[in-house]
C-alpha positions in Angstrom: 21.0 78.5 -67.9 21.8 81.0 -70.4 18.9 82.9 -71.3 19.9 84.2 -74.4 20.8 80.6 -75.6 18.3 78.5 -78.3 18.4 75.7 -79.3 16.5 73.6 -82.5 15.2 70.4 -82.6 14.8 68.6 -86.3 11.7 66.2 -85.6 9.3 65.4 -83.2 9.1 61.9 -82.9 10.8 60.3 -80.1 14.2 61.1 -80.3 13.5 64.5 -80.8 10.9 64.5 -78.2 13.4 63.4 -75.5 16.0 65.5 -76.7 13.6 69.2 -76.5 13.0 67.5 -73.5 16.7 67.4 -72.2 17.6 70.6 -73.6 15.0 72.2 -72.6 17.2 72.0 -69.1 20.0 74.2 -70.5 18.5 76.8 -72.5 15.7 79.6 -72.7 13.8 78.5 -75.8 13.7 75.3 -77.3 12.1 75.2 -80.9 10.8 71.8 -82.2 10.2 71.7 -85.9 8.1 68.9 -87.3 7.0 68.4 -91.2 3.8 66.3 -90.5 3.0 69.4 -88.3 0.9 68.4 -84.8 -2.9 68.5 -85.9 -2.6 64.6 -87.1 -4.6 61.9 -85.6 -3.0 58.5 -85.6 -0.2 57.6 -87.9 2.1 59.9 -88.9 3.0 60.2 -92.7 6.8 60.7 -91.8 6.7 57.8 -90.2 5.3 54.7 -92.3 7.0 52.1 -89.5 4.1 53.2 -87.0 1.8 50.8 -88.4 3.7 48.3 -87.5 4.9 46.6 -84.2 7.0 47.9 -81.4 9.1 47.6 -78.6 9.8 50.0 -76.0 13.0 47.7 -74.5 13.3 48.3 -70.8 16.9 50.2 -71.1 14.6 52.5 -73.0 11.7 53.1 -71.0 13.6 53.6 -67.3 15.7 56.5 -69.1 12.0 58.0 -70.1 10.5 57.5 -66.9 13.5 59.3 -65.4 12.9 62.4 -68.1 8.8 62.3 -67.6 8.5 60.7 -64.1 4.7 59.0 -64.1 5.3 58.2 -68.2 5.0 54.9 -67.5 1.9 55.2 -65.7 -0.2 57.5 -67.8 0.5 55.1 -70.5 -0.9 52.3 -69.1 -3.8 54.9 -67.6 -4.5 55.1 -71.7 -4.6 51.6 -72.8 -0.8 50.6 -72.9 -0.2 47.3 -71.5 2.6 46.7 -68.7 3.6 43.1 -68.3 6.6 41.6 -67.2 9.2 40.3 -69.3 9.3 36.2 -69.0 6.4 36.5 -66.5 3.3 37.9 -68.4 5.1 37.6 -72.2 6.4 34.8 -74.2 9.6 34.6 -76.5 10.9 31.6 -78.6 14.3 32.1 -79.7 16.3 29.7 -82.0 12.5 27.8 -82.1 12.3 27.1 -78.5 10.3 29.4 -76.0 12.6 30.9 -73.2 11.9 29.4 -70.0 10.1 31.9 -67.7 11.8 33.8 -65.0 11.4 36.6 -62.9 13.4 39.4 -64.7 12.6 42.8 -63.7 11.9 43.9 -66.9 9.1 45.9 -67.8 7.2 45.5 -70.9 5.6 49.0 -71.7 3.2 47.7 -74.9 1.3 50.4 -77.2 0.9 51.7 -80.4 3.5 53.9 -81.6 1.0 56.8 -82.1 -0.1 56.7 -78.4 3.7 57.0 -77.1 4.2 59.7 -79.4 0.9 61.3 -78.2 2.2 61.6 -74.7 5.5 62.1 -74.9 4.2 64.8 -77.5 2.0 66.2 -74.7 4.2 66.0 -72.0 6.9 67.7 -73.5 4.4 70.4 -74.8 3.7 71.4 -71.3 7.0 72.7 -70.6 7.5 76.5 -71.2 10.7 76.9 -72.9 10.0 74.2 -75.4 7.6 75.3 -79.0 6.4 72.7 -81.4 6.0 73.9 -84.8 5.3 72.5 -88.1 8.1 73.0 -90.7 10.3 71.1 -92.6 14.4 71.9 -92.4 16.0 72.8 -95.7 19.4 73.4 -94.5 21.9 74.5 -92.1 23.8 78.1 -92.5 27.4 78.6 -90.9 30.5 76.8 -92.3 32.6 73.6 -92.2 33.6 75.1 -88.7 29.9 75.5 -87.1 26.5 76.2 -87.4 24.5 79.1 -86.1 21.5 79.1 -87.9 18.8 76.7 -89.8 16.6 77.3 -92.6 12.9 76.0 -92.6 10.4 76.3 -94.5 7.0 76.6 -93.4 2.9 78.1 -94.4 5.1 81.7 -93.9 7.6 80.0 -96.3 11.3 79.4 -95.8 12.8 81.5 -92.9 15.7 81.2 -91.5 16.0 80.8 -87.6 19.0 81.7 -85.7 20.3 79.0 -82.6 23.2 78.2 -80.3 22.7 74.3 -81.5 20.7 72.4 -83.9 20.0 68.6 -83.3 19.2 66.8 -86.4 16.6 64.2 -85.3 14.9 64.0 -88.7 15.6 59.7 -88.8 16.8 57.4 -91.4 16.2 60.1 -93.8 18.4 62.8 -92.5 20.1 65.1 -95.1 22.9 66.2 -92.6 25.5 64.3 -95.0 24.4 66.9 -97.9 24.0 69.6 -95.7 27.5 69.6 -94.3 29.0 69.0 -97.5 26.9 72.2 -98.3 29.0 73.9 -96.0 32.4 72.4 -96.6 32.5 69.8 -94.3 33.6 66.5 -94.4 30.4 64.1 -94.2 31.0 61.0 -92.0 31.6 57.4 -93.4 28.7 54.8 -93.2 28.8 51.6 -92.5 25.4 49.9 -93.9 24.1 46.0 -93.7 21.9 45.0 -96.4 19.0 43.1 -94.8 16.1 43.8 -97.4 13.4 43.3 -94.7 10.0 43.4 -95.0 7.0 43.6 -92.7 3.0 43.1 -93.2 1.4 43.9 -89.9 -3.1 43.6 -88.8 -4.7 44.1 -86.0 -7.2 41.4 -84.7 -9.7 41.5 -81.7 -8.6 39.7 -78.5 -10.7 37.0 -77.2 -10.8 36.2 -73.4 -8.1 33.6 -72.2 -6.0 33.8 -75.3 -2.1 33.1 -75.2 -3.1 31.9 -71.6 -3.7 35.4 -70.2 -0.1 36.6 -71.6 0.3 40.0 -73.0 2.4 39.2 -75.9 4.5 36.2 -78.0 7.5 37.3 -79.6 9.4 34.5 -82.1 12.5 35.3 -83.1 13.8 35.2 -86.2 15.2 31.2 -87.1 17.1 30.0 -89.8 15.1 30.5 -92.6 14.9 34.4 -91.9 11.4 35.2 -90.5 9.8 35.9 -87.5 7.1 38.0 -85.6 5.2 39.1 -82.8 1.6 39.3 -81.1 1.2 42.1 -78.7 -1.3 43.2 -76.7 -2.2 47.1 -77.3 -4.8 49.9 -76.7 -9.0 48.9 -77.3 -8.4 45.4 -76.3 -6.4 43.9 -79.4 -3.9 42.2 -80.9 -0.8 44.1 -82.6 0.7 41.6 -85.3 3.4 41.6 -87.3 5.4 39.3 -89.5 9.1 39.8 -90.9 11.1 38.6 -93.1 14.8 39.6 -94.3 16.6 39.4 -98.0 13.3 40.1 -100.1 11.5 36.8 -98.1 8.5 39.0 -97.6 5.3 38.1 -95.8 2.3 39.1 -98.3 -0.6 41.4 -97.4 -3.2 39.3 -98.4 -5.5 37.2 -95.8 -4.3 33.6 -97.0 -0.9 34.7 -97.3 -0.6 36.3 -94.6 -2.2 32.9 -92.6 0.6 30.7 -94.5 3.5 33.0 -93.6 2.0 32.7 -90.1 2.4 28.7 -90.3 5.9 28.6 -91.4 7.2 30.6 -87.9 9.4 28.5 -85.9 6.4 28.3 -83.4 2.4 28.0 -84.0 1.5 30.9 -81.4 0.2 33.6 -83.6 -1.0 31.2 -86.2 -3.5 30.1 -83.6 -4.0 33.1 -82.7 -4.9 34.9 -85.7 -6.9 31.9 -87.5 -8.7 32.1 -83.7 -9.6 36.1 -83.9 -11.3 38.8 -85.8 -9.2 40.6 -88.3 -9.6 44.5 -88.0 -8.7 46.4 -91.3 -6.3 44.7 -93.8 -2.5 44.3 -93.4 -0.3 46.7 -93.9 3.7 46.8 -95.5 6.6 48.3 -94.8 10.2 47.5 -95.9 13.6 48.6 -94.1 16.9 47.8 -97.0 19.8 48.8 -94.2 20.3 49.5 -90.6 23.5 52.6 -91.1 25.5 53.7 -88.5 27.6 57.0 -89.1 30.8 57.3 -87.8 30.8 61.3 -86.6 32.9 60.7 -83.8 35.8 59.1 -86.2 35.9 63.1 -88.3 39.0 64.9 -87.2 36.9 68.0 -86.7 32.9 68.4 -86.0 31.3 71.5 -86.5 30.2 73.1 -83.5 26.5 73.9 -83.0 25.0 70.7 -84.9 24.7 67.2 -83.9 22.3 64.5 -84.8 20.7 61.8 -82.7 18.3 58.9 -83.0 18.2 57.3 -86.3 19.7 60.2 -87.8 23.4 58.9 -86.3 22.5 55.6 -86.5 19.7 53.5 -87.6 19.4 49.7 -86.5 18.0 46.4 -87.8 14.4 46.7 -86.4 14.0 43.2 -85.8 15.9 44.2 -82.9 13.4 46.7 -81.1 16.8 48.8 -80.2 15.6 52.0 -81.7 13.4 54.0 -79.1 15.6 52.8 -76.7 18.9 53.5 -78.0 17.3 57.0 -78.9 16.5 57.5 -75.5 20.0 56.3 -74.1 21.0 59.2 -76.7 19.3 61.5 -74.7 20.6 60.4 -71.4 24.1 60.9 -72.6 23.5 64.4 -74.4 22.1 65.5 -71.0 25.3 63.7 -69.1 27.5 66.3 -71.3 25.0 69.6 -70.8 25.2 68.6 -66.8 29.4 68.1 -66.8 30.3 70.8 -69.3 27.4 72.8 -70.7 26.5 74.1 -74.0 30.1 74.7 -74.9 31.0 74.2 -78.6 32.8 71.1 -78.0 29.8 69.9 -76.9 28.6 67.9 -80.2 32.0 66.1 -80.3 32.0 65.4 -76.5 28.3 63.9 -76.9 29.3 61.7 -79.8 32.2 60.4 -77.5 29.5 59.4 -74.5 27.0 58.2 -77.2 28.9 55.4 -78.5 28.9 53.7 -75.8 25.2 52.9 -76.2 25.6 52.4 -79.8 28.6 50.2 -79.8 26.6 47.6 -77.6 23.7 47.9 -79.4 25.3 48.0 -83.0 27.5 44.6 -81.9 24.4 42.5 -81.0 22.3 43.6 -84.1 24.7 43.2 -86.8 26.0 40.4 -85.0 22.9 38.8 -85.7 22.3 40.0 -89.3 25.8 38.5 -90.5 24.5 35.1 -88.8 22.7 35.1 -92.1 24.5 34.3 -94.8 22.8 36.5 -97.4 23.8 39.2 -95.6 26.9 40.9 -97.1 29.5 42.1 -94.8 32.7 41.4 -92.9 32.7 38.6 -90.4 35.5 38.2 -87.9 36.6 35.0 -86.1 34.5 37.2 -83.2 31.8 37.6 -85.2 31.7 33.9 -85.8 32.4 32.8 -82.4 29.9 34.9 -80.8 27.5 33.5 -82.9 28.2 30.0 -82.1 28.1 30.7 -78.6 24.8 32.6 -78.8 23.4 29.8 -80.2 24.5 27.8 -77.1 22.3 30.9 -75.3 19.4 30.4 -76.9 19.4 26.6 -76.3 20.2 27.2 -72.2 17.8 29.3 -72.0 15.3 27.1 -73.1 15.3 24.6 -69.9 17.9 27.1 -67.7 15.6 30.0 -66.5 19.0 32.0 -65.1 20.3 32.1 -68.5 17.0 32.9 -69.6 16.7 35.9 -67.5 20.3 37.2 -68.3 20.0 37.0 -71.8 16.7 39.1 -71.6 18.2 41.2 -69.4 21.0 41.5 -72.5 18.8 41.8 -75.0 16.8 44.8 -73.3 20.3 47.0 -73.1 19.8 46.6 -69.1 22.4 44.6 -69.0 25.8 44.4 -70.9 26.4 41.5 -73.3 29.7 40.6 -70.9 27.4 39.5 -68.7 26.2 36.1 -70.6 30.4 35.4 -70.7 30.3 35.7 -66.5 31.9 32.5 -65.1 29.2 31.1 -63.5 26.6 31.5 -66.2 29.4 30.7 -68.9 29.4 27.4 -67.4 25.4 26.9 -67.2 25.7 28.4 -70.9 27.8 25.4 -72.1 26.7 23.1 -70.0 22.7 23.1 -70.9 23.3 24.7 -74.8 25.4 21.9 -76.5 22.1 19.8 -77.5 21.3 21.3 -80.9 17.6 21.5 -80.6 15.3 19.7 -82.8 13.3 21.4 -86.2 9.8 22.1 -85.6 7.5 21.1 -88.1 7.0 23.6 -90.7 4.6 23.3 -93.8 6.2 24.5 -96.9 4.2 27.3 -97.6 4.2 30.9 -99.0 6.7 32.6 -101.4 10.4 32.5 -100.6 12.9 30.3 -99.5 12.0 28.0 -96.6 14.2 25.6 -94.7 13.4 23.4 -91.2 14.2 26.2 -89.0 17.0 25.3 -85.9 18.6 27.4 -83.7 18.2 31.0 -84.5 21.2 33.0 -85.6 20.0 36.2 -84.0 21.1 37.0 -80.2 18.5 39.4 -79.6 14.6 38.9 -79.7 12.9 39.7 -82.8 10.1 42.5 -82.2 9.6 44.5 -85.3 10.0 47.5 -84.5 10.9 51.6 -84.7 12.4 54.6 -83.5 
């Protein structure tokens, strides 16, 4: 370590939590600037997505445990659930539950505030790393690289010198301005148009409900909505529903209850006409996952690179965000161990980065061109992954080895090659070709609604954040 070297963090929530906490391996001082500041209780106002559901996917929360060994443990030691995937949960995809099977997966279930709370603590505790509140207002350098950041906080705006700056600041990032600022080429975008929307409530959780299971996740089916039941901290349940191209579940008790009904199984329907509400629901709406294509510039400044949603934001349907954030991390410490803090090292981590976001960007815009309201280029691959996904979700239905490996896909443990092996190719089209039958579903609540079949989606719908 060099001990004249500092480097700033943009954002404390979890990707820039894990990344202080990589860098703070490679360098003396390691300054965190947050604009909500560190005095708040409960939801952050940066981050409106915490009021609703998420999922910590298991690709996610091995890479934290490896970071903050015993993370797993102290969350459950403060009311976080841990289940296992198949075992203790249920998931219905394309409007059949997933048969259960031993998969290896742990479920790590919580609020977002309480993960952010300890991984918040935990990376307080190390002494190179400084959490302040302040809010970025720029970089200073040129189109070559950046050696310095200005912030403004209650001192007003100062301007902090540093070796590197990570831009963790989320879907709202205004790196593209900033390096335009500085005569830099910003990146292209590529952006899906989803126009989701979320209303989420908490409920109280009787004794013996969802037969002892800590969660029910239903996937999104043909007529575009879905949601999940989980179980979190003080003993209730975590709800959200979703719906995509302006299909919106309302906020209001009764509409809320009819959404409920027109999932592609009754699970939470029972389960919230069954419990106590506790507060009123909440919304939240998410237009576009983005994904920016730094690695495709012919030249990246030195001294600046941005991670989490800040380089690429996904579908959150998907529950890919936390963990491809923390995948991020893993590969930006991967390039500090092989070739240090060298100023090739943004471009060398945007190279090793991809290769998480390529597999998770494939399987969630896969999924969101399965909808045909979705604008945006689909390939004959596009098209016959989809069909053959479909053939997934049906397999895994009564086939509890398909079952496992498509979990195993969908929580970025495994890759999606596996699912095209041989052997489970074969049990793949063997048990999918039956097209399942509709379920029942009432006509009710705003917005298209049509008998919902096999889901387009090939991953399992948690709403969720970075």
């Amino acid at each position: 370590m060099n001990g004249a070297r500092h480097a700033v963090v943009l954002g404390a929530g979890v990707a820039g939590l894990l990344a202080a906490r990589v860098l703070a391996d490679h360098f003396a001082r390691v300054t965190v600037f947050e604009r909500d500041g560190f005095d708040v209780e409960g939801m952050r106002k940066g981050v409106p997505q915490a009021r609703h559901l998420h999922g910590l996917l298991d690709g996610g929360r091995t890479v934290i445990e490896e970071l903050l060994p015993g993370f797993t443990d102290e969350m459950t030691a403060r009311g976080a659930t841990r289940a296992e995937a198949l075992v203790a949960t249920r998931w219905h995809v394309g409007g059949l539950r997933a048969a259960p099977a031993a998969t290896g997966l742990t479920s790590l279930i919580a609020t977002r505030p309480l993960l952010e709370s300890l991984l918040r603590e935990r990376i307080s505790r190390l002494s190179q790393v400084r959490l302040v509140a302040g809010t970025a207002r720029g970089l200073i350098g040129d189109r070559h690289g950046v050696r310095a950041v200005s912030v403004s906080g209650d001192s007003g705006v100062e301007t902090h010198g540093t070796d590197l700056v990570v831009d963790a600041t989320g879907r709202g990032t205004r790196a593209p301005v900033w390096l335009t600022a500085l005569g830099a080429e910003p990146p292209a975008e590529q952006r899906l148009e989803v126009d989701l929307g979320y209303s989420s409530r908490f409920y109280r959780r009787l004794e013996g409900q969802l037969d002892g299971h800590a969660s029910v996740i239903i996937s999104t089916g043909a007529n575009g909505r879905g949601g999940g039941a989980v179980r979190v901290e003080d003993d209730r349940w975590h709800v959200t529903l979703a719906g995509i191209l302006g299909d919106h579940p309302p906020t209001d008790p009764d509409g809320f209850t009819r959404f409920a009904a027109s999932l592609a199984a009754p699970d939470i329907l029972d389960l919230i006409t069954r419990s106590e509400p506790v507060g009123d629901a909440v919304p939240h709406r998410f237009r576009a996952p983005v994904r920016r294509a730094y690695r495709r510039r012919a030249a990246v400044p030195h001294g600046f690179l941005l991670l989490g949603d800040a380089l690429c934001s996904f579908n959150p349907l998907y529950a890919q965000g936390m963990a491809v954030a923390a995948q991020q991390a893993a590969a930006l410490r991967a390039c500090l161990r092989s070739g240090g803090p060298t100023p090739d090292l943004p471009a060398r981590f945007y190279a090793a980065a991809d290769k998480a976001l390529d597999v998770a960007w494939q399987l969630s815009a896969g999924a969101d061109l399965a909808h045909p309201g979705v604008v945006g280029p689909r390939t004959v691959r596009t098209r016959l992954t989809n069909a053959y996904v479909a053939r997934v979700h049906r397999a895994a239905h009564v086939d509890p080895h398909v079952s496992r490996t498509f979990l195993r896909v969908a929580n970025l443990v495994e890759p999606p090659t596996a699912l095209l092996h041989p052997a489970m190719a074969g049990r793949v089209l063997l048990r999918g070709g039956a097209r399942a039958a509709a379920p029942n579903i009432r006509p009710t609540g705003p917005g298209p609604l049509r008998a919902s079949g096999p889901s387009p989606d090939p991953r399992p719908s948690i709403p969720s954040d970075r």
